[in-house]
KEFI-866120 format. One record per residue (C-alpha): x, y, z; residue in one letter. Coordinates in steps of 0.2 Angstrom, whole numbers, plus 5000, padded with zeros to 4 digits. Layout:
residues N
<pt <X Y Z> 'a'>
...
//
This chain:
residues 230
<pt <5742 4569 4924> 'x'>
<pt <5749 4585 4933> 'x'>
<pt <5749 4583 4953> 'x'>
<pt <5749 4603 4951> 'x'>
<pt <5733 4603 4947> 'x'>
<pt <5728 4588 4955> 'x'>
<pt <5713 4587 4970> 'x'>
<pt <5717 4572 4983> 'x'>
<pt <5703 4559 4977> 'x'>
<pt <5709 4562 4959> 'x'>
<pt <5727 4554 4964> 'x'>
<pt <5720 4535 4966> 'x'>
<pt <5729 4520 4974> 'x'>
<pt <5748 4521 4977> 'x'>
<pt <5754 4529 4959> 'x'>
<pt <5768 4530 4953> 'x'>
<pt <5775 4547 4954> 'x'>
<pt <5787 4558 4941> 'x'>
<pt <5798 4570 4946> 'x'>
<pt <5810 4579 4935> 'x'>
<pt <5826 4586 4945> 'x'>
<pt <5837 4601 4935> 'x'>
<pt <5848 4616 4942> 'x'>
<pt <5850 4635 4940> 'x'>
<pt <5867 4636 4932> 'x'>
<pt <5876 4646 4921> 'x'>
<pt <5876 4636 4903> 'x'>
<pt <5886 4646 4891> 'x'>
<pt <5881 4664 4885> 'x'>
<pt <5869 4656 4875> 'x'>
<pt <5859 4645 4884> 'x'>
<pt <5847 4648 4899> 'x'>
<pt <5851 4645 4917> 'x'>
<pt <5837 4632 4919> 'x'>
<pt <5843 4622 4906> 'x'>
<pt <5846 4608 4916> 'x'>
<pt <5829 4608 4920> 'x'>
<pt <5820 4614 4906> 'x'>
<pt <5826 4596 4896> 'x'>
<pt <5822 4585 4915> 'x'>
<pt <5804 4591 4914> 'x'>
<pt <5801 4588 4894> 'x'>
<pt <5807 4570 4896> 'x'>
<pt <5797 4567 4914> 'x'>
<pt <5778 4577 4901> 'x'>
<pt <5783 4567 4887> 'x'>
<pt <5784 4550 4895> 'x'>
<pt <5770 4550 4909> 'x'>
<pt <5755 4549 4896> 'x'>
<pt <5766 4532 4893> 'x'>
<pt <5766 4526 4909> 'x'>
<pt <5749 4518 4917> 'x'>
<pt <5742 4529 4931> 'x'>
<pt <5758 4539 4932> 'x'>
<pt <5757 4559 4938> 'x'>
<pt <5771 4572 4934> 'x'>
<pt <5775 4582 4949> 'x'>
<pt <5781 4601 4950> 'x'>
<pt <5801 4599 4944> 'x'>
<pt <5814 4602 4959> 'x'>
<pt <5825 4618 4951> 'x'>
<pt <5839 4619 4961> 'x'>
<pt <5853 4606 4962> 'x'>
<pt <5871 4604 4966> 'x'>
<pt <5880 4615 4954> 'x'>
<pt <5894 4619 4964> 'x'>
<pt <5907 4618 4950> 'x'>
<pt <5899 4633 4939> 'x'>
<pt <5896 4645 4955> 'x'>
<pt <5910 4655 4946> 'x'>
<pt <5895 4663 4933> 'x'>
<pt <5884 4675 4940> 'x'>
<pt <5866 4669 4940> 'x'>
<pt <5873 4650 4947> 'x'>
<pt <5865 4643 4962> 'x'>
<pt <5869 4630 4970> 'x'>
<pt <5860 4620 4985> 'x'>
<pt <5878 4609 4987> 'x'>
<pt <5876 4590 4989> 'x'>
<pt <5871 4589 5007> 'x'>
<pt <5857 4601 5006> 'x'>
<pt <5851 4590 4992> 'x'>
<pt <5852 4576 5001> 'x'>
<pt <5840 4579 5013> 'x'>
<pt <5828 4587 5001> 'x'>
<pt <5829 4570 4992> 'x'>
<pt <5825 4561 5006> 'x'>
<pt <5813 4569 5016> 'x'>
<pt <5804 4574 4997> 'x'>
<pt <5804 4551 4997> 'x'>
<pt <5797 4551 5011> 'x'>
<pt <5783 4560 5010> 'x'>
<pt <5778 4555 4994> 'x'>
<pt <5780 4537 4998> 'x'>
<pt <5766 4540 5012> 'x'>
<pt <5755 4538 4998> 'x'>
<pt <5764 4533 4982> 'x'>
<pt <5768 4518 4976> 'x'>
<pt <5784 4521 4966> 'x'>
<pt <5794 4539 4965> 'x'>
<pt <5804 4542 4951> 'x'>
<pt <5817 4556 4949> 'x'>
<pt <5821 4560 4932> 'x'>
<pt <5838 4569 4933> 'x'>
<pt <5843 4583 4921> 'x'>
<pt <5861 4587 4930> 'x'>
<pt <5878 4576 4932> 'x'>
<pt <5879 4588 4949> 'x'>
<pt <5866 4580 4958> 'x'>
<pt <5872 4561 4955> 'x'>
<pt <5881 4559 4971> 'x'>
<pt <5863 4567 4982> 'x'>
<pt <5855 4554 4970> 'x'>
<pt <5867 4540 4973> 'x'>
<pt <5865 4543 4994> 'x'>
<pt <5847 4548 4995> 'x'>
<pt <5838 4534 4984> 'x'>
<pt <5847 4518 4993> 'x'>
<pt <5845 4526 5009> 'x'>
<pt <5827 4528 5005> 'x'>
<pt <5824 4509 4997> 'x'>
<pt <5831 4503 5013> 'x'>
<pt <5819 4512 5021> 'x'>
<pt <5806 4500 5009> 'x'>
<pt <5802 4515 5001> 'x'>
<pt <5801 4512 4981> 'x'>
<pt <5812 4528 4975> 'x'>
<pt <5823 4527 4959> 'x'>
<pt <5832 4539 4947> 'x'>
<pt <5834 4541 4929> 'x'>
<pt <5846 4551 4920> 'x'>
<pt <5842 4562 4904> 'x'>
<pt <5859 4555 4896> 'x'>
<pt <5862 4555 4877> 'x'>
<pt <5876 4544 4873> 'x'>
<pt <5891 4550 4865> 'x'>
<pt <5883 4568 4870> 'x'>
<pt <5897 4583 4876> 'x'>
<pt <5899 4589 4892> 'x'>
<pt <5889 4605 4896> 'x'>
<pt <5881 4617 4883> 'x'>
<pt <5888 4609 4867> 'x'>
<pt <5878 4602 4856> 'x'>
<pt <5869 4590 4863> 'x'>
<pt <5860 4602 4875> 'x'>
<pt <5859 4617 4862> 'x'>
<pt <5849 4605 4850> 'x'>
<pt <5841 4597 4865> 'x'>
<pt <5833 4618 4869> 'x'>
<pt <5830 4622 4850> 'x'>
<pt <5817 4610 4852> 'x'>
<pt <5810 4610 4867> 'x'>
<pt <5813 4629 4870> 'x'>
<pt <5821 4640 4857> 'x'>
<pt <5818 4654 4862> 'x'>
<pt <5827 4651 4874> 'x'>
<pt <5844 4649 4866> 'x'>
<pt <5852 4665 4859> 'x'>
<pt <5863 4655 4846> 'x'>
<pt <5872 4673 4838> 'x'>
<pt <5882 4671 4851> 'x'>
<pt <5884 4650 4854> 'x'>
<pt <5902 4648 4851> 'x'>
<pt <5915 4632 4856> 'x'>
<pt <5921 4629 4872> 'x'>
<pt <5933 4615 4877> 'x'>
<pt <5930 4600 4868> 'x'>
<pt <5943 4590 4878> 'x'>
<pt <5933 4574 4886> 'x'>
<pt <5925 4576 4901> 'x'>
<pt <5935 4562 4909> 'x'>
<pt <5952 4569 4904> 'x'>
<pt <5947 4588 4913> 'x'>
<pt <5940 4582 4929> 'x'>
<pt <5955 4585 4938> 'x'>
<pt <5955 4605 4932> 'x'>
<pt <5936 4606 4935> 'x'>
<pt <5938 4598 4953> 'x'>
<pt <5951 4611 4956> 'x'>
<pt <5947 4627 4947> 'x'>
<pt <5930 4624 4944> 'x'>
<pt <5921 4626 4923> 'x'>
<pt <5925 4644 4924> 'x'>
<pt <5944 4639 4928> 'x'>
<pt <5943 4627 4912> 'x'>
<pt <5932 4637 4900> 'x'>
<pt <5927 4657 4902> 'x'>
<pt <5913 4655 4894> 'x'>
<pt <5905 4639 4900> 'x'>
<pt <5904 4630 4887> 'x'>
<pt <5911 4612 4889> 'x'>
<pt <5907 4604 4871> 'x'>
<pt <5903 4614 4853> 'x'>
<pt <5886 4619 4850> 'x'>
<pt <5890 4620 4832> 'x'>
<pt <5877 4610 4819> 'x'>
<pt <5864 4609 4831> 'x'>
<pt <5845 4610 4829> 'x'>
<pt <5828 4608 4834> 'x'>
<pt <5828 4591 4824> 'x'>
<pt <5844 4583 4831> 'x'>
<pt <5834 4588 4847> 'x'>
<pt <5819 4579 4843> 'x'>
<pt <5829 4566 4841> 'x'>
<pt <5839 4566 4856> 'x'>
<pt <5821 4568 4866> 'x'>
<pt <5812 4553 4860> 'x'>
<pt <5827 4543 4863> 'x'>
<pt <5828 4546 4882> 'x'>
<pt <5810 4545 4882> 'x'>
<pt <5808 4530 4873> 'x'>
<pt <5822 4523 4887> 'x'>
<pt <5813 4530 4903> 'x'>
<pt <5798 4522 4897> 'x'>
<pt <5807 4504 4893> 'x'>
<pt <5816 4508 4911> 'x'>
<pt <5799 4508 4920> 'x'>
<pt <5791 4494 4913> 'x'>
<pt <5805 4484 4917> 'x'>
<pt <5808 4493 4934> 'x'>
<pt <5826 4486 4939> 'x'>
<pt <5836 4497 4950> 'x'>
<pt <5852 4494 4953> 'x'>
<pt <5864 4498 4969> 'x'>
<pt <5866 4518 4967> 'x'>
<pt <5845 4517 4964> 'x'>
<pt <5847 4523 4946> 'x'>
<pt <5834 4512 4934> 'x'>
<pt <5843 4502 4924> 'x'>
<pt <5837 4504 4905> 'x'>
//
């Protein structure tokens, strides 16, 4: 199932092909920098057994996090970069896959995902994205992500020192974050309140995006931006 481990006759007729998408980027003091993609690759392992044929490729790390290069221990490959890495990633694996599917752990990389995937279908290229979204979930290293990490990864998360950041809604900061960037808005990072969580709210939140991705392949819609609808 892993294409890591794979050897060529093993991969079989045009597959589908999963591949979870994250970021290095600060989230908080007490979450890890690959957070992002920590979560995008337990969503893409847990639901490929689930999907017929289906192989989990290595995760792409780095994404366009350009709005937390204020922390040490950010990097950021900026939307264009991602782009093209998108692109020509589709289509190479569309040489031989059938379908390509990018399951996104980061909000910073919708606009390389919203240019790369439709330019790539127009090329008849088979390429859609999914997000690891949680609805109702805070911004960036609240709670959502903190319990999200408990379960998947806890020793990752350091939670003496988890403490609230800005819980005002991500739709009323944008302006401040497009200006001054997360460090400008918050100090620590910390967009949401990691208060309450746990590794079982997190078990939760996973096998409700993977229960989604899995309905969201099986019915294979894709709509204009090339996210699967679902």
């Amino acid at each position: 199932m892993r294409l890591s481990g794979a050897r060529w006759p093993e991969i079989g007729s045009r597959p589908l092909v999963v591949v979870p998408l994250g970021s290095v980027e600060q989230h908080g003091r007490h979450l890890p920098l690959a957070t992002d993609t920590v979560v995008a690759r337990a969503v893409a392992e847990a639901a490929v057994p689930d999907l017929d044929g289906a192989w989990l490729a290595p995760e792409l790390g780095y994404g366009a996090s350009g709005e937390h290069e204020g922390f040490p221990g950010t990097i950021s490959l900026g939307t264009e970069a991602l782009t093209a890495l998108l692109t020509e990633y589709g289509r190479s694996a569309g040489r031989w896959a059938g379908r390509v599917l990018v399951v996104n752990g980061h909000g910073g990389n919708l606009d390389a995902l919203r240019a790369a995937v439709p330019l790539l279908r127009t090329e008849r290229r088979d390429v859609a994205w999914f997000p690891c979204g949680v609805a109702g979930g805070d911004a960036h290293a609240g709670r959502t992500e903190t319990s999200l990490m408990l379960h998947v990864e806890p020793d990752g998360v350091d939670e003496a020192v988890a403490t609230p950041g800005v819980t005002t809604p991500i739709g009323e900061l944008l302006p401040r974050l497009r200006a001054e960037g997360v460090r400008g808005v918050s100090p620590d990072g910390v967009l949401g309140d990691p208060t309450g969580a746990s590794a079982a709210e997190g078990a939760e939140l996973l096998a409700g995006m993977v229960r989604r991705l899995v309905a969201a392949v099986a019915g294979w819609d894709v709509d204009p931006t090339g996210r699967l609808r679902g």
